[in-house]
C-alpha positions as CSV (number, residue, x, y, z in Angstrom):
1,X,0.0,0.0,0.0
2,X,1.3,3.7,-1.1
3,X,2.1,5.0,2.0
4,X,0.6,7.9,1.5
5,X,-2.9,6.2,1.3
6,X,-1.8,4.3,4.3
7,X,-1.4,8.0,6.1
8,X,-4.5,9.3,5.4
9,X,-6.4,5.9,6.5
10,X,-4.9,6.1,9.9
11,X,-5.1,9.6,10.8
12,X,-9.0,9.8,9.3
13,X,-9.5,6.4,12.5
14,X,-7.4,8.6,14.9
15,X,-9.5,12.1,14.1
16,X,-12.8,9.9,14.7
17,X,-11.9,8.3,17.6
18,X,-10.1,11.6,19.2
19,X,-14.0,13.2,18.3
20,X,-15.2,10.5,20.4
21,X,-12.9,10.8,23.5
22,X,-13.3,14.7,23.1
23,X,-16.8,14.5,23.6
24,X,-17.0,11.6,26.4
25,X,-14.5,13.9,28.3
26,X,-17.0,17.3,28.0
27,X,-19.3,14.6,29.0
28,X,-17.9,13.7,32.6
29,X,-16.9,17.3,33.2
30,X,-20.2,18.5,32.1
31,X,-22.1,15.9,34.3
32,X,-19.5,16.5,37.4
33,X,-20.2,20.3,37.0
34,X,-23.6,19.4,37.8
35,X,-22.9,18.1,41.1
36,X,-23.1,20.7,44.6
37,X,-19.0,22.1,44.7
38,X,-17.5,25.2,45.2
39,X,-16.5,27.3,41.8
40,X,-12.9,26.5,43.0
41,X,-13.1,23.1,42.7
42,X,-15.6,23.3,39.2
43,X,-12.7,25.6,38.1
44,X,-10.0,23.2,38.5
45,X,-12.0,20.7,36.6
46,X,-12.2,22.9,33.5
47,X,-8.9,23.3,33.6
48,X,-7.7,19.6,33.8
49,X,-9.5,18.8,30.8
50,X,-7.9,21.4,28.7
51,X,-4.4,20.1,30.1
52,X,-6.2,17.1,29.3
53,X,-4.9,17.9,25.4
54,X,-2.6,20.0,26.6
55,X,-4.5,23.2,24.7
56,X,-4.3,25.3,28.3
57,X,-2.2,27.5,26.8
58,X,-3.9,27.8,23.4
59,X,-6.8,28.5,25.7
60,X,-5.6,31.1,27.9
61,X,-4.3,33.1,24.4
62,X,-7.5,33.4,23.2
63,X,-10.1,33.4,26.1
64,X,-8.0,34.5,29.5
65,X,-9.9,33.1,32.5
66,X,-11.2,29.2,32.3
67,X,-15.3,29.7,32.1
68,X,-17.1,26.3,31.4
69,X,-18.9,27.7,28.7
70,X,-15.8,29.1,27.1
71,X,-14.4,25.9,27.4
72,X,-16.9,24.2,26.1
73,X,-17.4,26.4,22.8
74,X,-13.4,25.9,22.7
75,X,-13.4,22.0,22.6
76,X,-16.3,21.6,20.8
77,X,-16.9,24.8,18.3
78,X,-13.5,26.5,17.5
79,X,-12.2,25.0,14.2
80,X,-8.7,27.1,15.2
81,X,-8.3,24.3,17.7
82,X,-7.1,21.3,15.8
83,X,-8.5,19.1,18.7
84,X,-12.2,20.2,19.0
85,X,-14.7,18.3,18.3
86,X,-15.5,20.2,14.9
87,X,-11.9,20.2,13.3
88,X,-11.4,16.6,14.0
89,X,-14.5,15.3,12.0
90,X,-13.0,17.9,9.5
91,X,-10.1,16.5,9.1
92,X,-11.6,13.0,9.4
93,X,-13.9,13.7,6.5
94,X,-10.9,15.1,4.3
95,X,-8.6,12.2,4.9
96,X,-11.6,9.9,4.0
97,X,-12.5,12.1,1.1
98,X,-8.5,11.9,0.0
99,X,-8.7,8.0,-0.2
100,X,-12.3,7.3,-1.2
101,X,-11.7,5.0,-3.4
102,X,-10.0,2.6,-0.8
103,X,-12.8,3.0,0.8
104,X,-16.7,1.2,0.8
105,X,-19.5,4.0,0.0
106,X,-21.0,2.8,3.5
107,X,-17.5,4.1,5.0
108,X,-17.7,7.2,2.9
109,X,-21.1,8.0,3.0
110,X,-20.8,7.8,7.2
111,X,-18.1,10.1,7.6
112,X,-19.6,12.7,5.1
113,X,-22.8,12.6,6.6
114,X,-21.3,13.0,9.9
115,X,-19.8,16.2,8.6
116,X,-22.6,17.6,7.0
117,X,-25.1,16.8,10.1
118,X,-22.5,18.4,12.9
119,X,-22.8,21.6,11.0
120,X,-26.2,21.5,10.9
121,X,-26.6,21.0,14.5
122,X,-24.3,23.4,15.4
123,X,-25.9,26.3,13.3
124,X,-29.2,25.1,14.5
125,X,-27.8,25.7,18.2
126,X,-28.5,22.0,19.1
127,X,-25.1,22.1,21.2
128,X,-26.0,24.9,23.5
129,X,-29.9,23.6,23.7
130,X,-28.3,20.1,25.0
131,X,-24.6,19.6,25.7
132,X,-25.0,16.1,27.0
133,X,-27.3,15.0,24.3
134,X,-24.9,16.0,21.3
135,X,-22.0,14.6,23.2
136,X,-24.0,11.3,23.2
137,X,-24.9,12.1,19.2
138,X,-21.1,12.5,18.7
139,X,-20.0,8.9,20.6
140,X,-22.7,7.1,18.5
141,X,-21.6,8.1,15.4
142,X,-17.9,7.3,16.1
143,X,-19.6,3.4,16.8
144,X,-21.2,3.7,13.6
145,X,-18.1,4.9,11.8
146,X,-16.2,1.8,13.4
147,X,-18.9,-0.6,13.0
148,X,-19.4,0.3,9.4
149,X,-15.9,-0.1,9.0
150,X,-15.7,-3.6,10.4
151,X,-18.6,-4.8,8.6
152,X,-17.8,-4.0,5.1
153,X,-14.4,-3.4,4.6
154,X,-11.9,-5.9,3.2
155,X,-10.0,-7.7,5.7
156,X,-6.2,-6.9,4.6
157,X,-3.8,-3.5,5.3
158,X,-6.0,-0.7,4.7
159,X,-8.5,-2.3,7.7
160,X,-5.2,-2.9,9.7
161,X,-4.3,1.0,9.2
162,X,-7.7,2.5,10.3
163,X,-7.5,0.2,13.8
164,X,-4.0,1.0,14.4
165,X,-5.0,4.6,14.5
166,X,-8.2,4.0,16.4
167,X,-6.6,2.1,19.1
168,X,-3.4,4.2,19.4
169,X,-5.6,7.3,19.7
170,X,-7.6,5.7,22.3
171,X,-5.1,4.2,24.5
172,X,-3.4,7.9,24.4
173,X,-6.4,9.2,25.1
174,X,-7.9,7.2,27.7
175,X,-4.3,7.6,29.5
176,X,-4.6,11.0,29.6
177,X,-8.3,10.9,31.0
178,X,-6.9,8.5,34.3
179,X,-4.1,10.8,34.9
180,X,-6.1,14.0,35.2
181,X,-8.9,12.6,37.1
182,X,-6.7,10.8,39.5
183,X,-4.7,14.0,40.0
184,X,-7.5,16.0,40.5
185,X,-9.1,13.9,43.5
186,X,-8.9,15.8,46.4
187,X,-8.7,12.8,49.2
188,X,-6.2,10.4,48.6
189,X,-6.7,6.6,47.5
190,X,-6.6,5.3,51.1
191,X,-7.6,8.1,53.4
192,X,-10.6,8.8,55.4
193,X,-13.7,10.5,54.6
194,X,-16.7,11.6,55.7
195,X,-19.7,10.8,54.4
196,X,-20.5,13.7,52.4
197,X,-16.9,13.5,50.5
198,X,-18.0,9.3,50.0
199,X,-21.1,10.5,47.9
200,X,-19.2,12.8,46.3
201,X,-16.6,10.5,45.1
202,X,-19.1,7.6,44.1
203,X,-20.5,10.5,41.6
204,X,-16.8,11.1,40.5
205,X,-16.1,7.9,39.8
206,X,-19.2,6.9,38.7
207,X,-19.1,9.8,36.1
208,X,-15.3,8.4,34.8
209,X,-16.6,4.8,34.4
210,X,-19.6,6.2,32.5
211,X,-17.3,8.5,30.2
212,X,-15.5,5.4,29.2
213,X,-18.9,3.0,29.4
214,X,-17.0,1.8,32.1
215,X,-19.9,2.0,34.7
216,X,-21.9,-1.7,34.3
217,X,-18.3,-3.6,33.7
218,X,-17.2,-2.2,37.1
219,X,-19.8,-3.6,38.8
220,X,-19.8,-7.0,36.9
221,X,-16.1,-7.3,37.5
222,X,-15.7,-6.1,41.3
223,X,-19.4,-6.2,42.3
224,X,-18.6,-3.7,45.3
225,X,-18.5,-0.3,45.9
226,X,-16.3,1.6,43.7
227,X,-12.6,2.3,44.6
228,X,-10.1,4.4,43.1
229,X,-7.8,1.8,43.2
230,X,-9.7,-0.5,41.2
231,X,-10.8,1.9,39.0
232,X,-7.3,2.4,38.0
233,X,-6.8,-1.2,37.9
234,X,-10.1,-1.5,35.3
235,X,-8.7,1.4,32.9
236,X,-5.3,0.3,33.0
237,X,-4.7,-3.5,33.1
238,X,-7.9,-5.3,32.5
239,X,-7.0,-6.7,29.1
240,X,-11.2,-7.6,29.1
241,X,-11.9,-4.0,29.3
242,X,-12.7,-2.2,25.9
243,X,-11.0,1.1,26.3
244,X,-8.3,0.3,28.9
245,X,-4.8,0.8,27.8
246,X,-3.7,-2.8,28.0
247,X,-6.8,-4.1,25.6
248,X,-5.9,-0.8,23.4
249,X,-2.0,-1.7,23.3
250,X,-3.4,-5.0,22.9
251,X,-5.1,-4.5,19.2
252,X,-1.8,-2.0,18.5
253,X,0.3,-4.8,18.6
254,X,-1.8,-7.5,16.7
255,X,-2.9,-4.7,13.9
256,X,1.5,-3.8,13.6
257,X,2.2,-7.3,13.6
258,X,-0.7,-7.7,10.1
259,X,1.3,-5.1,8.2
260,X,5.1,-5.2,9.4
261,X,7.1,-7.4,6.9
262,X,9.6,-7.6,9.6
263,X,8.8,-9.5,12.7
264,X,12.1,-8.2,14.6
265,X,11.1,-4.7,13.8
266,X,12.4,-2.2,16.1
267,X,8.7,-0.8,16.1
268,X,7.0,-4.0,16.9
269,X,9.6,-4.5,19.5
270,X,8.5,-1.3,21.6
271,X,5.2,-1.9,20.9
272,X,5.3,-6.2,22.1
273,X,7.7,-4.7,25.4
274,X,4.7,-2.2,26.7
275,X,1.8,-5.0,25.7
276,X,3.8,-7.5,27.7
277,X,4.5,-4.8,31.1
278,X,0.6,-4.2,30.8
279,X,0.3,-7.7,30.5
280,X,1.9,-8.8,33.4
281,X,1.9,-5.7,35.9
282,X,-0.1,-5.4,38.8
283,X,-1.9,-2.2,40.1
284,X,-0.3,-2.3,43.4
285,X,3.2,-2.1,41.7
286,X,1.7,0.8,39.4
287,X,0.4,2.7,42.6
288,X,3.3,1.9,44.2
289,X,5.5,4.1,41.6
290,X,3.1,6.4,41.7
291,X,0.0,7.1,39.0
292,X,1.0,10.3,37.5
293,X,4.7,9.0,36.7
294,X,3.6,6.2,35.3
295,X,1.0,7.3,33.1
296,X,3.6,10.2,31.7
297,X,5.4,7.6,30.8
298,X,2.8,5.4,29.2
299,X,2.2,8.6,27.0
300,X,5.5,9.0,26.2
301,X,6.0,5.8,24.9
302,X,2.6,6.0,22.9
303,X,4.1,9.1,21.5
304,X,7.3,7.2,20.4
305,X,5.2,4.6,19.1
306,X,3.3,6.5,16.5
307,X,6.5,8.2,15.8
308,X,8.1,4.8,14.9
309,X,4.8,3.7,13.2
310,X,5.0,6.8,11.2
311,X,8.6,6.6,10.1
312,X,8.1,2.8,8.9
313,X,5.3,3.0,6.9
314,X,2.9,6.6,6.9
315,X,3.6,9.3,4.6
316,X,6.9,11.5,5.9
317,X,6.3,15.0,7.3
């Protein structure tokens, strides 16, 4: 496959999916807003999920002070920011447009649609009418996107692209979600609280599980209250657990191994070594080193990843 073709096919999956995880994270913040806190404390959420995609800065150039609606408009409106919601199902729509005849009408015809309908909505002021209820417009047609995908595409290398850049941009993405919310908490993993700060923290979590449809596997896995611990545990190592990083890291690896030639690639290597420390870690050994180190370096080593990826067999920038 021309690896310019090859480009475009990956980075359309990874604009669709970082759509998705866009929206499921104005989702949780949106939800947690709604909850009794001081404006402190909703401030400090804002501004976690802007360092969320590290676009604080971009933020701060063009607004000043962190104001949820501002924020929202930001991640969700502003085609300036390459990340919002609206510039990645741009892009996504381009790089399917570049390639579509690699590509099934179903495919085609889903991401277009997806364009034209977004606009729609947003002129019609659907977004500001319901936040939640577009975010949950936005995740279902990333599933259809995916599902579409799977169920009439050809099974050979321009399949094994589009996952690739699905499940590298969710396992980036999901990482940075854990990291923020963790760091955020106020009370720490094993200290006391009252009662008020426990219902407080079952909404928390409750609203992380749910912006990874994480909520009903929790309780099927654990069946108990929910902890941070295990909710680390759940979004990092559970290989059974659709968006965690090891069942993202997971697909990486079998969708790089489908279109190396070289099965002693240097890429495949990196990518076999992080599968396999996901694969046999332990959450009290992660906890132990401490969350926020080692999700930075989970991240950097995604980042190294697509770098590799990109250098063996994407389009050079």
């Amino acid at each position: 496959m021309l690896s310019r073709t090859a480009d475009h096919l990956f980075w359309m999956s990874r604009y669709t999916e970082r759509a998705e995880n866009t929206a499921r994270m104005l989702d949780v913040n949106y939800q947690t807003s709604l909850l009794p806190q001081s404006a402190a404390v909703a401030q400090v959420g804002w501004e976690g999920l802007l360092s969320i995609s590290e676009l604080l800065g971009a933020y701060n150039y063009q607004h000043g002070d962190v104001r949820a609606n501002d924020v929202l408009d930001f991640m969700v409106k502003d085609e300036s920011n390459p990340s919002s919601i609206m510039s990645c199902l741009s892009a996504a729509r381009e790089n399917a447009r570049a390639v579509r005849g690699t590509l099934t009408t179903e495919v085609w015809e889903t991401h277009n649609q997806t364009w034209l309908e977004v606009r729609r909505m947003i002129r019609a002021g659907d977004f500001e009418r319901d936040p939640a209820q577009f975010f949950e417009w936005v995740k279902f047609r990333s599933h259809l996107s995916r599902g579409v995908t799977l169920g009439t595409m050809l099974m050979d290398e321009a399949l094994y692209f589009m996952r690739l850049g699905t499940f590298l941009e969710r396992a980036d993405n999901t990482a940075r979600l854990v990291d923020v919310k963790f760091h955020a908490l106020e009370t720490d993993f094993y200290g006391t609280a009252n009662a008020r700060d426990q219902e407080y923290d079952f909404y928390h979590w409750s609203a992380i599980l749910r912006s990874v449809s994480g909520f009903e596997i929790y309780r099927k896995v654990y069946r108990d209250v929910i902890k941070p611990e295990r909710v680390a545990d759940l979004l990092i190592l559970r290989a059974d657990m659709p968006r965690s990083l090891h069942a993202s890291v997971n697909e990486v690896v079998n969708n790089l191994g489908k279109v190396s030639d070289d099965p002693s690639s240097e890429t495949l290597r990196r990518a076999g070594k992080l599968r396999a420390e996901l694969q046999y870690g332990r959450i009290d050994e992660v906890l132990a080193m401490g969350l926020h180190a080692y999700l930075t370096q989970f991240l950097d080593r995604i980042n190294d990843l697509g770098s590799h990826i990109s250098h063996d067999f994407l389009q050079p920038v």
